[in-house]
C-alpha positions, 0 to 999 in steps of 0.5 A, a space after each residue: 732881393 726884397 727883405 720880405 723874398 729873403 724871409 719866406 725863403 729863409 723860413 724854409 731853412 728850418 731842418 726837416 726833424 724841427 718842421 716835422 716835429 712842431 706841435 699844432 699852434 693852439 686854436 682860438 676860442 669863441 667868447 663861449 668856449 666853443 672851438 673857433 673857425 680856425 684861420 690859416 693866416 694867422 697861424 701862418 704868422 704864427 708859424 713863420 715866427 716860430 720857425 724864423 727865431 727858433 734856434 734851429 733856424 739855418 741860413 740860406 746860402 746866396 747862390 740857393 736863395 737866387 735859385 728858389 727866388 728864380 724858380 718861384 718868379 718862374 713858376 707864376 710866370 708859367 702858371 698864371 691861374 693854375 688849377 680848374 676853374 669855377 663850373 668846370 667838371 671835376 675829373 673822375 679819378 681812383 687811388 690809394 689810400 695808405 692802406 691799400 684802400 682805393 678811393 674814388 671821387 664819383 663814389 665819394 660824390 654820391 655821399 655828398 660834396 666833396 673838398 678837395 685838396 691837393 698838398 706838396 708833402 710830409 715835408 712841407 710845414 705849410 701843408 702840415 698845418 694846412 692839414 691841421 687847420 682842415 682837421 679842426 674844420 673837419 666837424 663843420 665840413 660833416 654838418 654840411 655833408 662834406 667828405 673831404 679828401 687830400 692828394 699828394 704826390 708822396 709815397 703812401 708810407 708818408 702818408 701813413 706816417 701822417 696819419 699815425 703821428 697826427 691823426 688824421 681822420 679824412 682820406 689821404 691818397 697818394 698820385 703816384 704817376 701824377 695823373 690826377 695833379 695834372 687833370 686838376 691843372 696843378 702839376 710842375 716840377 723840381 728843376 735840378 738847380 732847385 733839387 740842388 738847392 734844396 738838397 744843399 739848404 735844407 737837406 730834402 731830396 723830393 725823391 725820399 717822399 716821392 720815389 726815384 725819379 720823381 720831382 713833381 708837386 702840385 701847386 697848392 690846391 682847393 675844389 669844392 664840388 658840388 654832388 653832380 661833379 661841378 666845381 662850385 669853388 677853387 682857390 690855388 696860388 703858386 705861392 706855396 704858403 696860400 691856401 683856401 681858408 677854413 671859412 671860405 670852405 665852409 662858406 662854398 659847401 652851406 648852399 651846397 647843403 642846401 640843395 639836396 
């Protein structure tokens, strides 16, 4: 195993209570005072080193880290190029907000673009940071007329518990059968060695956020799409901690705007 294989696994070894309570890292400001475009990337490294030296940091039994390391060597073999592909039709799909609201794609369509994003869970601190980034960006997605929409597989009390804590002013809605993750391409499953290593390292049971019974995850996603239903843009990787940045965001949705 690679040292840096064993730092990313270990970087998860942190407790669901520190990942979950971690503040925002502070945004970057322009040269006049403006709120910068916030970079995923970077505040990842932010994250990873305040995750890797906090006292809270747990180690990772051998036996655990030989499983994540398997299934994730697994999983990009069996996923290649996960997600929906440039120019292809985005499914139509209807569901649930926190609070009983459903949302639907076409309808949202209709207001103007659409970004898309698919997310693993309250529990990942990758996501929730993803999600931050995309609230600081969310002013620029509006100026171009862009709704912006996230998915994931939890339960919509998670959800709400986001939402309250953080603050999130755009949708989050809750797949519960998967059907949506699927269509988009993105969808696989916890085996039991991974659910055991999970349980023994971190403490997390996928099952607390998703319901009995269910495993499932979508590898992280990202859609642009264009008004007429086209997927203008996409980024997706089996590596957990990639996601589309902020700027190419706003860089998909300006000729976008443009059009209509």
């Amino acid at each position: 195993m690679t040292q840096t294989t064993f730092m990313q696994h270990h970087l998860l070894s942190v407790s669901l209570a520190t990942a979950l309570s971690l503040a925002p890292l502070q945004l970057s400001h322009a040269a006049d005072g403006a709120t910068a475009i916030p970079n995923y990337a970077e505040q990842v490294q932010q994250l990873e080193k305040k995750l890797y030296t906090g006292e809270n940091a747990l180690k990772v039994e051998k036996p655990d880290l030989d499983v994540m390391n398997q299934a994730a060597s697994q999983l990009a073999a069996d996923m290649p190029q996960p997600g929906l592909k440039v120019g292809e039709k985005a499914p139509d799909f209807a569901l649930k907000d926190p609070y009983g609201k459903t949302i639907r794609l076409s309808d949202q369509l209709k207001k103007g673009p659409v970004v898309l994003v698919f997310y693993r869970g309250a529990w990942c601190p990758y996501c929730n940071l993803q999600l931050h980034t995309l609230k600081d960006t969310l002013p620029e997605m509006t100026q171009y007329g862009a709704t912006l929409i996230a998915v994931t597989p939890q339960m919509p009390d998670k959800s709400l518990g986001q939402i309250e804590k953080d603050g999130f002013p755009f949708e989050i809605l809750s797949d519960l059968d998967d059907r949506v993750v699927k269509s988009y391409h993105l969808y696989w499953e916890v085996s039991d060695k991974l659910d055991n290593a999970y349980k023994h390292s971190f403490g997390l049971d996928i099952t607390t956020f998703n319901g009995p019974g269910r495993r499932g995850l979508p590898v992280p996603g990202t859609f642009i799409i264009d008004r007429d239903g086209t997927i203008r843009a996409a980024y997706a990787d089996t590596d957990y901690k990639k996601r589309m940045e902020p700027a190419d965001i706003l860089a998909a949705l300006k000729p976008l705007a443009k059009k209509h």
